[in-house]
Structure formats: C-alpha cells, structure tokens
C-alpha positions in Angstrom: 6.6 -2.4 2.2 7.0 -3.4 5.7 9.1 -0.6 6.9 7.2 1.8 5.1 3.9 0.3 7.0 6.2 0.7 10.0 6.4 4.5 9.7 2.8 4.8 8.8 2.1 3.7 12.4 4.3 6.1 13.6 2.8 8.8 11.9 -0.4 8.1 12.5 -2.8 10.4 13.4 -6.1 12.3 13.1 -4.4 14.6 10.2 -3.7 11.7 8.2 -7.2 10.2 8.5 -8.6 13.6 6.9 -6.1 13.1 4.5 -7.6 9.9 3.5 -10.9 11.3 3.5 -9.8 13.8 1.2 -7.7 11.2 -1.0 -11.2 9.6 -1.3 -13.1 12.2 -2.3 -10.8 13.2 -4.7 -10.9 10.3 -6.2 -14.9 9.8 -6.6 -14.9 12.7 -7.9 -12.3 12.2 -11.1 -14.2 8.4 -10.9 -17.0 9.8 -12.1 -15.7 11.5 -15.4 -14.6 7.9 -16.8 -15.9 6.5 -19.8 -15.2 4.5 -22.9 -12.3 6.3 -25.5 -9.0 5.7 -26.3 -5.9 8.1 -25.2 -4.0 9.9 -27.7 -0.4 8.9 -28.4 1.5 12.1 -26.8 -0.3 11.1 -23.1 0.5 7.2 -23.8 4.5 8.1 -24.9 4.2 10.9 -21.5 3.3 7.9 -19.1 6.3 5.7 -20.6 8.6 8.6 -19.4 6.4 8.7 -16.1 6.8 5.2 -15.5 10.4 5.0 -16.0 11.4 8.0 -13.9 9.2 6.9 -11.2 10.4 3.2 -11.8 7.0 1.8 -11.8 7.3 -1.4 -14.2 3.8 -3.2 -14.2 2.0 -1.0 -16.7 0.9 -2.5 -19.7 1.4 -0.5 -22.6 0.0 -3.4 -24.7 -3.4 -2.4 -23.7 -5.1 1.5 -23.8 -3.7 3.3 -20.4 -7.5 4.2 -20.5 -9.0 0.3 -21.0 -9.3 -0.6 -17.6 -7.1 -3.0 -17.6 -5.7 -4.5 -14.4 -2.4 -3.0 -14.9 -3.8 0.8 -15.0 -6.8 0.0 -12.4 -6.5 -2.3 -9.4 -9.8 -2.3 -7.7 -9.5 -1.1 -3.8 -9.3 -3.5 -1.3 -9.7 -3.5 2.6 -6.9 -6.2 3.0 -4.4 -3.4 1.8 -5.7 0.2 2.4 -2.8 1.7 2.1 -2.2 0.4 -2.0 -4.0 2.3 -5.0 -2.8 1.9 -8.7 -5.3 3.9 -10.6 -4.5 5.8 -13.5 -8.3 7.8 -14.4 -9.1 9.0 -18.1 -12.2 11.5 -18.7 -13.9 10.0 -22.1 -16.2 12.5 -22.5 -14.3 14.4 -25.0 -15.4 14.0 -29.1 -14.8 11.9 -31.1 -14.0 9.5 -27.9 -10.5 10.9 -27.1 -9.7 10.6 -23.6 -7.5 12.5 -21.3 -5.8 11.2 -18.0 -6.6 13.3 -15.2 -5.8 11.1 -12.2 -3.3 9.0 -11.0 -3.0 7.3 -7.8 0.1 5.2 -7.2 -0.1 4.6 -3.1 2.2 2.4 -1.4 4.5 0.4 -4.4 7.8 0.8 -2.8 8.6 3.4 -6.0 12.8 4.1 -5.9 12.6 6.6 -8.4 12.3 10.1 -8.6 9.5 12.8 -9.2 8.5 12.4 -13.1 9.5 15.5 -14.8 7.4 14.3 -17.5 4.2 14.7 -15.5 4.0 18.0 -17.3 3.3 16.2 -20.6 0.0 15.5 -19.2 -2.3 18.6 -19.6 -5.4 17.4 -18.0 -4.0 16.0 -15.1 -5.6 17.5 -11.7 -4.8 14.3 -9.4 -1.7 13.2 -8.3 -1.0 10.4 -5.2 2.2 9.0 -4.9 1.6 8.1 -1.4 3.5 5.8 0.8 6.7 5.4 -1.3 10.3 5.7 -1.5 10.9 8.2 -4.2 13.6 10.8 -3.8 14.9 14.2 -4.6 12.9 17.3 -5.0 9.7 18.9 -6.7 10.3 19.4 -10.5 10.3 22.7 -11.2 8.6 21.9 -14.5 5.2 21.3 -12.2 4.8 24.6 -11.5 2.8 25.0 -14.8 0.4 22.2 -14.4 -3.1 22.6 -13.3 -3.4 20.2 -10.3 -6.0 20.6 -7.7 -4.7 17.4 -5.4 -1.0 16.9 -5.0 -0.2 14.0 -2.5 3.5 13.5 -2.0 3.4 12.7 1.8 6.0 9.9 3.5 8.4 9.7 0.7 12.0 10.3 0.7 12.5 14.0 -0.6 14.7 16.4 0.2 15.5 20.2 -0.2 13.7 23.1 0.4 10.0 23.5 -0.3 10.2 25.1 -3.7 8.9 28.7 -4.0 7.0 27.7 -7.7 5.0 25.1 -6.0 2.9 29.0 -5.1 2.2 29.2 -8.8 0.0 25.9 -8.7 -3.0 28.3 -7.9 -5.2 25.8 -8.9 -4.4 23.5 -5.8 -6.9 22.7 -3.3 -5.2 20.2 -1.4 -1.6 19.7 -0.9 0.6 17.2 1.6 4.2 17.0 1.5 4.4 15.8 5.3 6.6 13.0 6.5 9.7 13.5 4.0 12.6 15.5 4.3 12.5 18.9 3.4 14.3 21.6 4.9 14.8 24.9 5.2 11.6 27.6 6.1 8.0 27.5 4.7 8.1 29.7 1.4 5.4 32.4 1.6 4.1 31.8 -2.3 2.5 29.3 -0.4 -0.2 32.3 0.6 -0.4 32.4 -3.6 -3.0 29.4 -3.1 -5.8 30.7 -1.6 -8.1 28.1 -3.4 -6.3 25.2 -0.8 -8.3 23.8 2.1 -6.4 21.0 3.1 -2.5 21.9 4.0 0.3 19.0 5.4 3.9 19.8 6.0 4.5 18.4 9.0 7.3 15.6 10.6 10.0 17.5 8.0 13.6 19.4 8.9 11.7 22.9 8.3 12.7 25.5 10.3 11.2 28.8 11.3 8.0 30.0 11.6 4.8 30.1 9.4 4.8 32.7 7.0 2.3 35.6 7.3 1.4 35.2 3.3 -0.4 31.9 4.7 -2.9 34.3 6.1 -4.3 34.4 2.5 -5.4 31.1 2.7 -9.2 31.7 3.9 -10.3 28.5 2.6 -8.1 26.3 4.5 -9.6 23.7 7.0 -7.1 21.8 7.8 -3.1 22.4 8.7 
C-alpha cells in the first residue's frame, strides 16, 4: 500500500480530485437503490470467479453478498480515503431478489487480473478498482456489459486501449489513466457520446487524439 500511496502523490492533481467527485456521486447514487433481499445463486457463484481472478480473499461467502455484512460493505472512513470495499445490491426487485450493481474495490493491493467473469453480472453499472496492482488488459468479454462508471485508473495494465471498450455506449465516465497502455487512442472511443468524464493520461500512448472524440458533446472533463 505504501508505494501505491507513493504514486498517488505523484499523480496528483486537480483531474484526479474531479474524479473523486465523480467516484462519489456515483456511488450515492447506486447507494440509494439498496434494500433488504437476497441475491440469486448465478450472481453469488459470478462473484466467487470475480474474487478469485481479482485475488481478493476477504469476502464472505457464508453470509448474502447483499447482507451488509462487513466483508461486502466497509463503511468510509477519513483515516483512509483512498480504501472502498463496497459491493451494492438494488432490492427493489419482486419477490425480494436483488441484483449487484456496484462494486468498489479501491486501494487493496489486488495482484490479480481484470475478472472476465464480470460479465456474469447483468446489472452491474459500477465498477472501481482503484488504486491497485492488477495486471494485463481489458477483457474483451466487457464489451457487452451495461456500465455507466468504469474506474480502472493507477493499476498495472498493459496493451493497447481496446477498440470494443467503444461498444460500452452506456458509459458516462471512464478512467484508465496512470497504467500502462500503449499504442494510439482508438477512435470507437467517439462511439460514447453519453461520457462526460474522460482520463487517459500518464500512459505509453502515442499519437494524437482522434477526430471521432469530437462526438463526445457531453464530455466535461479530459
């Protein structure tokens, strides 16, 4: 944790404090849809895969992922703002079946990779993994997923940005920054013309901005 606090300082700047604003938005607003429920068994055998591909080992599958339990919601705390481990259910559905459709999992020194089984989570729209040391690329397999937030920022990937992330039309916020991707921006980017909030700096890329990212009238921030 201490060197990855260590390049948070270096990085630090007034980009990443509207990314936090927009982190905590996000995340009042999926807040709000929690109630009382219980998760169907498909989502709780999906975050088993999730949690070993990420190698995150605290969850407690003893308990409902939606329950509240301490090992799937750790309340925020100013003596470490740069830690979340939330995973959000919406309960509002009949019968009281609930539905994960956040999870937050900032700064917990994850060595793993990008969970491929992600995708097994239909309702998911938020997705923070922040602050960590996971590795390799962006699953290809997420380019069918209905996200609005995708938070991947100071991590350890690598490759080019991949061309499907353009066919996650539903994004409105999306930070890949401080990793190490290569290569030139992909203009299927300009495919998201729902995004406001845009970070790919402090990467290998090369090149200049696309002209496709002229599409993106909504954007406030890049």
């Amino acid at each position: 944790m201490a060197k990855i606090l260590e390049i948070f300082k270096t990085v630090f700047s007034s980009s990443f404090i509207i990314l936090l604003i927009f982190m905590a938005m996000a995340e009042i607003k999926v807040e709000a849809q929690e109630q009382e429920g219980h998760l169907p068994n498909n989502e709780v055998e999906a975050l088993k895969e999730v949690a070993t591909q990420l190698g995150k080992k605290d969850w407690n599958f003893k308990v409902d992922p939606c329950s509240k339990d301490t090992s799937w919601v750790t309340p925020n705390s100013n003596d470490r703002p740069y830690f979340s481990n939330n995973v959000t259910c919406n309960c509002s559905f009949s019968g009281g079946e609930c539905h994960v459709v956040s999870i937050s999992l900032k700064g917990q020194d994850l060595a793993g990779v990008l969970p491929r089984a992600i995708v097994k989570l239909p309702y998911l729209n938020f997705l923070d993994l922040n602050l960590n040391y996971l590795s390799g690329d962006i699953p290809r397999e997420w380019a069918s997923m209905k996200l609005e937030y995708l938070i991947l920022s100071v991590n350890r990937l690598t490759g080019q940005i991949p061309t499907y992330l353009g066919n996650i039309v539903t994004l409105r916020g999306l930070s890949i920054e401080n990793n190490m991707f290569s290569g030139t921006v992909p203009p299927q980017l300009g495919n998201l013309v729902d995004l406001e909030i845009l970070f790919l700096s402090a990467n290998n890329l090369t090149g200049t901005l696309p002209v496709a990212l002229t599409n993106l009238t909504k954007l406030t921030v890049l």
